[in-house]
C-alpha positions in Angstrom: 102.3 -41.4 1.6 100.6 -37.7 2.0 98.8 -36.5 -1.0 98.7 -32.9 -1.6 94.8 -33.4 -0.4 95.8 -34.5 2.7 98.4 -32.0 3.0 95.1 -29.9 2.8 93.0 -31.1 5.2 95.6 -31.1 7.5 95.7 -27.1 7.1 99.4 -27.7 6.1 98.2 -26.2 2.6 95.8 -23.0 2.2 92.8 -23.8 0.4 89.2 -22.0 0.0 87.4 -24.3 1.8 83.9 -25.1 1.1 82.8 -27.8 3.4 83.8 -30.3 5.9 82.4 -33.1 8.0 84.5 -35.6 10.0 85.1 -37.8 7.1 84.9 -35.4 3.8 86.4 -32.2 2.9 84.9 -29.9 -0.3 87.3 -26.7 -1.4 87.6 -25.4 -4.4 89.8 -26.2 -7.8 92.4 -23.7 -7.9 92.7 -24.6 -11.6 89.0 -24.5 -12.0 87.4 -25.0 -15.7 84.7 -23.0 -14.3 84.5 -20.3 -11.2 82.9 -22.5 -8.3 84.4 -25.8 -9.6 85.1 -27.5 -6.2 86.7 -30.9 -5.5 84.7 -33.4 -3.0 87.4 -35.3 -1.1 87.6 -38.3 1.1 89.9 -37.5 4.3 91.0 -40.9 4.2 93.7 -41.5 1.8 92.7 -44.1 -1.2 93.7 -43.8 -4.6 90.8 -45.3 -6.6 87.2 -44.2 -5.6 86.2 -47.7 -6.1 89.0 -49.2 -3.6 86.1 -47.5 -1.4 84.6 -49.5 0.8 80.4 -49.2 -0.4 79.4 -47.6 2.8 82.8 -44.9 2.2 81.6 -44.7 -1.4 77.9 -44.0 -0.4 78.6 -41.7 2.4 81.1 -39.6 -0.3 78.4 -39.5 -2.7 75.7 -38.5 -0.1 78.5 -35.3 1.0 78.8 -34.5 -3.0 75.5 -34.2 -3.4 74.9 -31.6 -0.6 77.8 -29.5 -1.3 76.1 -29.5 -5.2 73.3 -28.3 -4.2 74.6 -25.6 -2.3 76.8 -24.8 -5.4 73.3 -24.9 -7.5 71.5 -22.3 -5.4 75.2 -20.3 -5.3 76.2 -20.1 -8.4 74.2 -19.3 -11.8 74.4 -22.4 -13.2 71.2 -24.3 -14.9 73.2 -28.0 -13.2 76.5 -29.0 -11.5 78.1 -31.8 -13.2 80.0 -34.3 -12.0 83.4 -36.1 -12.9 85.6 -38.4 -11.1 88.7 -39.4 -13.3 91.7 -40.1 -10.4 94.7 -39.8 -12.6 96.3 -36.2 -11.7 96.2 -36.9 -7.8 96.4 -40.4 -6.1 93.8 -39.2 -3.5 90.1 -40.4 -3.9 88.1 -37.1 -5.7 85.3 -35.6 -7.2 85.1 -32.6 -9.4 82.0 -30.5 -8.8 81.6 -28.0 -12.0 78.7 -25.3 -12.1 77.6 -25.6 -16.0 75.1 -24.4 -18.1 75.6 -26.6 -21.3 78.3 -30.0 -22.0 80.7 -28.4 -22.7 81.2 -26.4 -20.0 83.1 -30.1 -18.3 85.6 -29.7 -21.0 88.9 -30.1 -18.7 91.0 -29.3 -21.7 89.7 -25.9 -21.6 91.8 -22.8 -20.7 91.3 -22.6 -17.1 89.0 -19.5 -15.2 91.2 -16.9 -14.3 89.7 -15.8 -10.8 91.5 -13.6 -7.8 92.1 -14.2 -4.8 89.2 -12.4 -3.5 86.5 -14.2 -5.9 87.9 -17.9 -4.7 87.1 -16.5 -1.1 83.6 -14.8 -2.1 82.6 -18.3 -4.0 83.7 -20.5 -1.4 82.0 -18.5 1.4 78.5 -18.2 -0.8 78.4 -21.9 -0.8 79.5 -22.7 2.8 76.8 -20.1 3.8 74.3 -22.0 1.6 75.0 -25.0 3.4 74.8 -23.3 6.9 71.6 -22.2 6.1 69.8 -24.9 4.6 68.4 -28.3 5.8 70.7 -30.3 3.2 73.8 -30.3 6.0 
């Protein structure tokens, strides 16, 4: 089976991608509840983030947490939060969301309505924060 994830990693789906390594990808929500909300993926097809194996699992976690700190010095945002939930795509992810107070992780939320042109802008502001730091 081929996830829509996989799909983009494979480059057989635009994205805005944010960051890659040879086992993770990072691009960003195109239905995002808040502008820079990016999804941490693991290029390896599992459904359930805790079917990862614990060294998968860490090394995911260890990706996330430099593509949030990117996002943090990015973005105006006083934290990024974090939210893995699995149910709208059988493909192993973790939602990455720039907030300021709780209730900016509310997924029920109507959507940010962002061009074209500010998905590229926000995805190049972080890459370039993690090209030019020591956290990649």
């Amino acid at each position: 089976m081929s996830t829509i994830f996989s799909k983009i990693v494979a480059g057989e789906i635009p994205c805005y991608k944010v960051a890659e390594d040879e086992k993770h990808f990072a691009f960003l929500d195109i239905n995002p509840v808040a502008p820079g909300h990016t999804l941490v993926i693991s290029k390896r097809e599992v459904d359930y983030i805790f079917d990862l194996s614990d060294s998968e699992y860490l090394e995911l976690q260890l990706f996330a947490k430099r593509v949030a700190e990117a996002m943090k010095q990015a973005l105006p945002c006083k934290r990024v939060g974090v939210a893995v939930m699995g149910l709208e795509v059988p493909h192993v992810h973790i939602h990455l969301i720039p907030i300021n107070e709780e209730a900016d992780m509310n997924f029920f939320k109507e959507k940010a309505a962002l061009s074209s042109d500010e998905m590229t802008q926000i995805a190049s502001k972080i890459g370039q924060n993690l090209l030019h730091s020591e956290i990649f």
